[in-house]
N, C-alpha and C positions, 0 to 999 in steps of 0.2 A: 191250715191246721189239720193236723190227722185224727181219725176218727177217735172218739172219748174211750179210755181204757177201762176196763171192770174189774172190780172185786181192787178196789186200792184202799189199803186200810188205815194206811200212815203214810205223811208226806214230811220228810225231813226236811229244813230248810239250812239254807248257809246263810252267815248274819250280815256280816260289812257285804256292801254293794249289793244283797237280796232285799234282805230287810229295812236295810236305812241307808242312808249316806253318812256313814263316821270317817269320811275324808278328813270334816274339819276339824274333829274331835284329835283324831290321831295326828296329822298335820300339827296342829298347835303343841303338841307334848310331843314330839320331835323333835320340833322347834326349841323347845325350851330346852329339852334334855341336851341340846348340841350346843344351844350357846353355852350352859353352864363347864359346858367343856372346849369353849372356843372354838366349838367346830362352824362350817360355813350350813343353813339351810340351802340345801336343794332346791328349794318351791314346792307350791303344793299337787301342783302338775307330775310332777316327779314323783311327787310324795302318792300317788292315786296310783301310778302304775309299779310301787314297789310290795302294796298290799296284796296279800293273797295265800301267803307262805306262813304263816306265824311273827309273831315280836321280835324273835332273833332275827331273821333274814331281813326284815322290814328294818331294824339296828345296824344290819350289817350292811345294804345298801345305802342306809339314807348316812352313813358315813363317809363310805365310799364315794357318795353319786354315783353306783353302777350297779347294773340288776343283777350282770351273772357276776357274783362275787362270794370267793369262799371265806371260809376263819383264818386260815394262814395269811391272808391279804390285809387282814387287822393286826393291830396290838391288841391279843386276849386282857390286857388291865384295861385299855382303853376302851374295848367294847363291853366289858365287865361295868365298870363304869356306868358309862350309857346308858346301857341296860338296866342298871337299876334306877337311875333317875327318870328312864321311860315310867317304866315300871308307876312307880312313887309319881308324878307328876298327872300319868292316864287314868289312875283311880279319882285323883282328886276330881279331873274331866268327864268323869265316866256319866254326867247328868246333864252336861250342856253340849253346844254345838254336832248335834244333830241333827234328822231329820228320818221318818219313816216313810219310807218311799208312798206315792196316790195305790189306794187298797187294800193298803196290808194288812191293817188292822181290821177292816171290815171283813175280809176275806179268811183272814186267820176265827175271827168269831163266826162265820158263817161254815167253816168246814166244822169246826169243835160243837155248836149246835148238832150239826148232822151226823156227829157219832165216831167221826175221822181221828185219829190219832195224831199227834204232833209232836214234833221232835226236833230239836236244834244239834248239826254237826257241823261246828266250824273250828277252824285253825287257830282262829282268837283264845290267845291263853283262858283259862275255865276261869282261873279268880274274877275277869273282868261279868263272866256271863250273868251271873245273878244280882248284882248291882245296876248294869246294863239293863235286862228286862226290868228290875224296878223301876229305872229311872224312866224307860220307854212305857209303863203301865201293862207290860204285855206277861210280869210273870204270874198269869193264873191261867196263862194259853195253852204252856207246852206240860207233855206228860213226863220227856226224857230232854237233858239237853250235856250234851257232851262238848268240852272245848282241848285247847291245843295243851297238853302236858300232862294228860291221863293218861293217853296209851303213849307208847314208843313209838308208834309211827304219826303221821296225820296223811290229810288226803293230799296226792289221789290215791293211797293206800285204802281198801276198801273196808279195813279191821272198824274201824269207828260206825261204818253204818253196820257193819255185822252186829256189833254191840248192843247198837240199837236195836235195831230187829230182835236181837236176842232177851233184851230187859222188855218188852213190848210183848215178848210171843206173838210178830209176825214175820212170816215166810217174806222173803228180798223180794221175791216175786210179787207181792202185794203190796207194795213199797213204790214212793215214788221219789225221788232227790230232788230240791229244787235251787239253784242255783246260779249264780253270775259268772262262772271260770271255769278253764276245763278242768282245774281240780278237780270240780264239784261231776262234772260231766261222766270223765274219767274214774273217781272214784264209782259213782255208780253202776258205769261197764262194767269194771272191777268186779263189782257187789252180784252183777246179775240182775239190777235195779233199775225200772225204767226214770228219767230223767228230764227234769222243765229246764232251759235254756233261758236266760233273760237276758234281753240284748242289753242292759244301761245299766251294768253293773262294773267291776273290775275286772279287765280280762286279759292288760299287757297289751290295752290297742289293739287286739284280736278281734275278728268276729267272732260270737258265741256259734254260730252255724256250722264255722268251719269244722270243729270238732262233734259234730253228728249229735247232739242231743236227743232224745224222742220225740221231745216237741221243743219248739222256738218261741218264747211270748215277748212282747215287748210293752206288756199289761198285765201287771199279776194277778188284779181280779179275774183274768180267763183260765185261774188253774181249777177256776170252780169249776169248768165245763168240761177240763178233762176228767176229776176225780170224782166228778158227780154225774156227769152223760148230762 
C-alpha cells in the first residue's frame, strides 16, 4: 500500500459492487422483467458482468446476452417495455436480496465520527438511491448522494464528482473516489481525484490494478488508513 494521503476531506463512494452485492437483487428483476416478456435469462453470472453502466445498458445487454450492444440492435418498444417492468419490479426488490460487503458499515460510521464528508456517486438510477440506503440503514451516513439520470452524463464522465465536490465546498484535490470498476477509477483521473481500487467488486472480469487506481484494497476497512494516516 502507498503511503496515507493528507488533507482528504470527502470520500465518494460507488454503490453496487463497493458497497454491497445487489447482484441478487438486480438478477431477480431481470429475471422477472424478461420473462414477462418471454424473453430467455442470461444467468446471474452474466447478469454480474453486465452491471456497471446504468439500467438501460444493464436492459439492453441482459436482452441481448451481449455486453457491447447498442439501441439499434433492440426493438426500441421492446426495450421500452423492459425497462419499465425492470424498473416497477427493482423498487418492489429494493429491501431484500442483498448484502453490505465485511466493513462497510463500520468503516462508513467510523470516517463520519472523524469529521470526513461522505458522498455517494453511482450510475444506479437516483429513484433507487434513497429507498436503497433505507432499506440498507445507511441513510444518516452520506451528506450528498447523486445517481444515474441527474446529469446528462454518468461516469467515467468526471461532471458528477465535480458536482459533488461543488454542493460539499471541497477542492477534487481533497477528494477521494472509492470504487469497484474503472468507471469509478477513470472518473476520478477525470476529476483530478485520488482514487481506492477494490478488487471484489464488478469490473467485466478485469482486474481493478490494471487501470492504475491510487491505491488497491481488497478490504474496505483499510480506506481508514489511507484517509486518516
Amino acid at each position: 500500500m502507498k503511503p496515507a494521503v493528507q488533507k482528504i476531506e470527502l470520500v465518494i463512494f460507488d454503490l453496487d459492487g463497493t458497497l454491497a452485492d445487489t447482484v441478487p437483487q438486480i438478477a431477480l428483476s431481470v429475471k422477472r422483467a424478461l420473462e414477462r416478456n418471454n424473453l430467455p435469462f442470461p444467468g446471474v453470472d452474466r447478469i454480474r458482468g453486465f452491471v456497471g453502466n446504468g439500467a438501460d445498458r444493464l436492459i439492453q445487454r441482459s436482452i441481448t446476452n451481449r455486453f457491447d450492444v447498442t439501441e439499434s440492435d433492440i426493438d426500441p418498444e421492446l426495450f421500452q417495455k423492459v425497462r419499465r417492468d425492470y424498473f416497477e419490479i427493482y423498487m418492489d426488490e429494493i429491501s431484500s436480496n442483498f448484502s453490505l460487503f465485511p466493513g462497510v458499515r463500520e468503516t462508513l460510521k467510523d470516517l463520519k465520527k472523524h469529521g470526513i464528508k461522505l458522498a455517494i456517486a453511482t450510475n444506479k438510477p437516483d429513484i433507487y438511491i434513497k429507498p436503497w440506503l433505507k432499506a440498507a440503514e445507511l441513510e444518516s451516513i452520506f451528506d450528498v448522494t447523486v445517481g444515474g439520470g441527474i446529469l446528462a452524463t454518468k461516469k467515467p464522465d468526471p461532471e458528477i464528482l465535480f458536482q459533488i465536490c461543488r454542493k460539499l465546498s471541497v477542492d477534487c484535490s481533497n477528494a477521494l473516489m472509492v470504487g469497484d470498476s474503472s468507471n469509478d477509477v477513470l472518473a476520478a483521473r477525470n476529476a483530478g481525484m485520488r482514487s481506492v481500487g477494490l478488487t471484489y467488486g464488478y469490473n467485466y472480469s478485469k482486474p481493478i490494478a490494471s487501470f492504475n487506481p491510487s491505491y488497491v484494497l481488497d478490504d474496505f476497512s483499510k480506506i481508514i488508513e489511507i484517509v486518516l494516516g
